[in-house]
N, C-alpha and C positions, 0 to 999 in steps of 0.2 A: 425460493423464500423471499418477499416481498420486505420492505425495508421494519413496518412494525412488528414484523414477524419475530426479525433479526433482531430490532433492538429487545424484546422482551426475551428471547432464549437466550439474548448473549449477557443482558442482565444475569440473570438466574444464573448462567456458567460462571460467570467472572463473581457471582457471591458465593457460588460452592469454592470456587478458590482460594477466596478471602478466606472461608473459615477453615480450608483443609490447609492450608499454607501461609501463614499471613505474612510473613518476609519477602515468598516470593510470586505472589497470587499474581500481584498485577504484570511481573513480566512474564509469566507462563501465560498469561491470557494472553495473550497475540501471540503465543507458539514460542519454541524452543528458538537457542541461541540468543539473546536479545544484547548482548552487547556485541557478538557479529555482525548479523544480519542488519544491524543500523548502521554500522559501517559500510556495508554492502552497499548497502542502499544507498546513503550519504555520494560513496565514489563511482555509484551507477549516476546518479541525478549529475554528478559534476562533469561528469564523461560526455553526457548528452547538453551540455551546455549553461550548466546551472552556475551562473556567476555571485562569488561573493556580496555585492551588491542588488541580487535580483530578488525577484518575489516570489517564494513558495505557496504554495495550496498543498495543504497534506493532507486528503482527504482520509478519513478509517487510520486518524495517526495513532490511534488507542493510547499506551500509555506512555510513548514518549521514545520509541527504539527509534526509532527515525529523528525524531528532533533531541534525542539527547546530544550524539556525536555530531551532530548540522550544527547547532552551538558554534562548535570551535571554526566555523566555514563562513556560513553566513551571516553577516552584518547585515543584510539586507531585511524586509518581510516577509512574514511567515503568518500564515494561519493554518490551524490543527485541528479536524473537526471530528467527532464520535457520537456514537449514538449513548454510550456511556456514560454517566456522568462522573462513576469513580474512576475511569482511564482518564478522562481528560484533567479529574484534581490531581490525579497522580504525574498526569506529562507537565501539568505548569510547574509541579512541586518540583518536579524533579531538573528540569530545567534552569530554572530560575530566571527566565527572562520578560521583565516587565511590559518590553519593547513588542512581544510576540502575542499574538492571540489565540487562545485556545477555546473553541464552542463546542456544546452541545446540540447539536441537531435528533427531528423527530421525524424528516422526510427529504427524502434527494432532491435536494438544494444544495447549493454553495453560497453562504454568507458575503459574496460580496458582490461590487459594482461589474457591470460590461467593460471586459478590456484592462482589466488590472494589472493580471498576474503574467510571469513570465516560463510558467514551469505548474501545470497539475499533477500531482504523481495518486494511486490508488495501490495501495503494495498491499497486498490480500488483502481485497475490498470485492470486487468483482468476482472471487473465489466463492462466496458466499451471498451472492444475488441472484434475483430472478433473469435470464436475459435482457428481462424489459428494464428492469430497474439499472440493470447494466446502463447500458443504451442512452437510458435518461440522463445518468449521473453525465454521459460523455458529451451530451445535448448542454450542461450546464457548464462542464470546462470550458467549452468551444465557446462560450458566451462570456464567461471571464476572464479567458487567456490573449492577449496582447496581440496583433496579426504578427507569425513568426513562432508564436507560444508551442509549447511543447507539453504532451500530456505519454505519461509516461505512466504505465499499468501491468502490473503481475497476472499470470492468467495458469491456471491447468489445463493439460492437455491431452488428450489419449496418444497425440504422434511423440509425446517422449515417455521413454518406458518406464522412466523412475516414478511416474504419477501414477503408475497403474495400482501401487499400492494403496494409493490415498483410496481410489473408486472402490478398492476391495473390501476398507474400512468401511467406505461408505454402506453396503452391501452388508456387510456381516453386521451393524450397529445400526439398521431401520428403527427407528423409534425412538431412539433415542434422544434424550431434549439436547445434546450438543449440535450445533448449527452445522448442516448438511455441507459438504466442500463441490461446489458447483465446475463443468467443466467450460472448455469453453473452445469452440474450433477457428483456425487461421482464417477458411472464408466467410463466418461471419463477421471477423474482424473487418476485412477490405470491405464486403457488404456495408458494415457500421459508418467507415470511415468515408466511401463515397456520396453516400448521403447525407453527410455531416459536412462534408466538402473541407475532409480533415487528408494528408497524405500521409500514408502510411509512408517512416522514414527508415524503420528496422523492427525483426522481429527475431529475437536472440531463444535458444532449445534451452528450454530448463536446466538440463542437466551437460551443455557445456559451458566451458570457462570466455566470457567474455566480456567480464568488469575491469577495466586495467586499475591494478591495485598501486597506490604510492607508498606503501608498508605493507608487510605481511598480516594480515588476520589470523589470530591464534582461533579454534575451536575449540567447543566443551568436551570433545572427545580427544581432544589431546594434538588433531592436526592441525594443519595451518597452509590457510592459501593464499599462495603468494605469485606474484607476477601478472595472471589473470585470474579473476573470483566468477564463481555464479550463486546465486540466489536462491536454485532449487526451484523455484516456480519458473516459466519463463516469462519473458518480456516484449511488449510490444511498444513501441515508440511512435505516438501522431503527431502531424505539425500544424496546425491551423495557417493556412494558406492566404487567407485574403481576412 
């Protein structure tokens, strides 16, 4: 699924939401748990070196899981970008940070200068692109992240078994207008990255525990992970080298 694809099915998803749900459309559109998994996130980015003072790029920030709970961390820059335009009124709203920028984009780009940022993250972004478009998006962090910078991206897998479900959905819902969940394998990553003249620094299994957590995270199912967290999709970590 190419990026105008994505933005026009994921429109139309996020407005049947609106009207099946309206309290809580916009945080079911980026998927279940949404005051977890923004925690997740939040103490995966700080683990991999995200300093209260540095610069985020929160590519596919939709409506704000991610930068709600960053808030309370970082002082620093932040930009948040969707193809969305009701996620992203919904991430300023709900944030409340003047200081912070939230865009709409219409094509894989990153809104800003060469060498800015200290940190690009994509937390199901790549889950839902074409390879190519994948690819591109990683061709634009490499061009605004800092030498040192870190790009940090959620990905599905066929080598962890928890994702097998997802492809299964995938399979039984062909035609469906929900946006297809794309997979993604380990050697095209290293591929991706040697040609980008990015080093791969880590690449964490979906479905084990490898967020060091500084509090417990409660779930909407009632449990709560504590000590180490994972995210359910895994994770791969680049560094931009020179």
């Amino acid at each position: 699924m190419n990026i105008q694809d994505l933005r026009s099915s994921y429109q139309d998803f996020v407005k049947g939401l609106q009207r099946r749900n309206p309290t809580k459309g916009m945080e079911i559109a980026v998927g279940g748990e949404f005051e977890a998994i923004g925690i997740l996130e939040r103490e995966l980015l700080i683990q991999q070196g995200l300093q209260p003072t540095g610069y985020l790029i929160d590519v596919g920030c939709g409506s704000g899981r991610l930068a709600k709970p960053l808030a309370e961390f970082l002082h620093g820059r932040y930009l948040g970008t969707d193809v969305v335009p009701e996620l992203i009124d919904h991430a300023r709203a709900l944030v409340q940070r003047p200081d912070w920028r939230f865009e709409v984009i219409d094509a894989i780009t990153i809104p800003e200068r060469d060498a800015a940022a200290d940190m690009v993250c994509f937390f199901s972004v790549f889950t839902h692109l074409l390879h190519e478009d994948s690819y591109r998006y990683l061709v634009e962090a490499r061009r605004v992240l800092k030498p040192g910078g870190r790009v940090v991206f959620s990905f599905l897998e066929f080598k962890v078994p928890t994702h097998w479900s997802v492809f299964a959905n995938n399979v039984s819902r062909a035609g469906s207008e929900r946006p297809l969940d794309m997979f993604l394998s380990r050697d095209a990553i290293t591929v991706w990255a040697e040609h980008l003249q990015l080093r791969v620094d880590a690449v964490y299994d979906g479905h084990l525990p490898h967020i060091a957590l500084r509090t417990p995270v409660p779930m909407e199912d009632g449990t709560v992970q504590s000590g180490m967290g994972r995210l359910g999709q895994s994770v791969a970590v680049l560094v931009k080298t020179q």
